[in-house]
N, C-alpha and C positions, 0 to 999 in steps of 0.2 A: 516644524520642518521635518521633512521625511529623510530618513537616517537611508541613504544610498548607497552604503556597503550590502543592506540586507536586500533591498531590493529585487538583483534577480535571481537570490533563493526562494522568493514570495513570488515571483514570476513564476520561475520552475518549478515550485508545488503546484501551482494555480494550473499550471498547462495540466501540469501529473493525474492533477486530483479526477478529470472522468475516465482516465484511464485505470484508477485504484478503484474507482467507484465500479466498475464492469467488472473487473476480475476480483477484488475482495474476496466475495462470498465463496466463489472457489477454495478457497487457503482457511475461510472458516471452517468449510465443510471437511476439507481433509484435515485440517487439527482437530477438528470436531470427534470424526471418524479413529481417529491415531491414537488422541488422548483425551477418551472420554470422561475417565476413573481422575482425572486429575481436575476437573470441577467440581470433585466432593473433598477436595484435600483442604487447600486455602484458597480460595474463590479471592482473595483481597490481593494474593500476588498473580495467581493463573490470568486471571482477566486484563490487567494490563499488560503483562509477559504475553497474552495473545496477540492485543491489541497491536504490542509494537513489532511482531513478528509479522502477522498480518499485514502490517502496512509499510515493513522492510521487503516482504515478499513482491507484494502490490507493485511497488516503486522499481521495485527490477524489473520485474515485466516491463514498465513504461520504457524503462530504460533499453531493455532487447527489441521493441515494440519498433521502439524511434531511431534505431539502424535500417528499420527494414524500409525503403524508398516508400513505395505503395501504401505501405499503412501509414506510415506519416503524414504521407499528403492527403489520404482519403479518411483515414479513420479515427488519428489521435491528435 
């Protein structure tokens, strides 16, 4: 049986996730660009510490995206 308190957090990633998927790479490229010297330090904490920055950044966007009337109904 499906646990239905989680539900429509797993909805609202699910809508999120082509929205993360489009802008992502942006947020790679500018941490990329910003802190390049910090993928020769510890790769074992840098790369998740991206990871979830990247995908806190991603999710705002969704978030400012799905106020704007037009883009919500045509794009996300």
């Amino acid at each position: 049986e499906r646990d239905s308190a989680s539900m429509p957090k797993v909805l609202w990633l699910s809508r999120a996730s082509f929205c993360v998927y489009l802008v992502h790479h942006f947020f790679v490229m500018l941490l990329r660009t910003y802190l390049y010297r910090a993928y020769t330090w510890f790769c074992l904490l840098v790369i998740p510490a991206q990871a979830a920055v990247v995908l806190g950044a991603s999710l705002l966007v969704y978030v400012i995206l799905k106020k704007i009337p037009w883009v919500k109904d045509h794009l996300i």
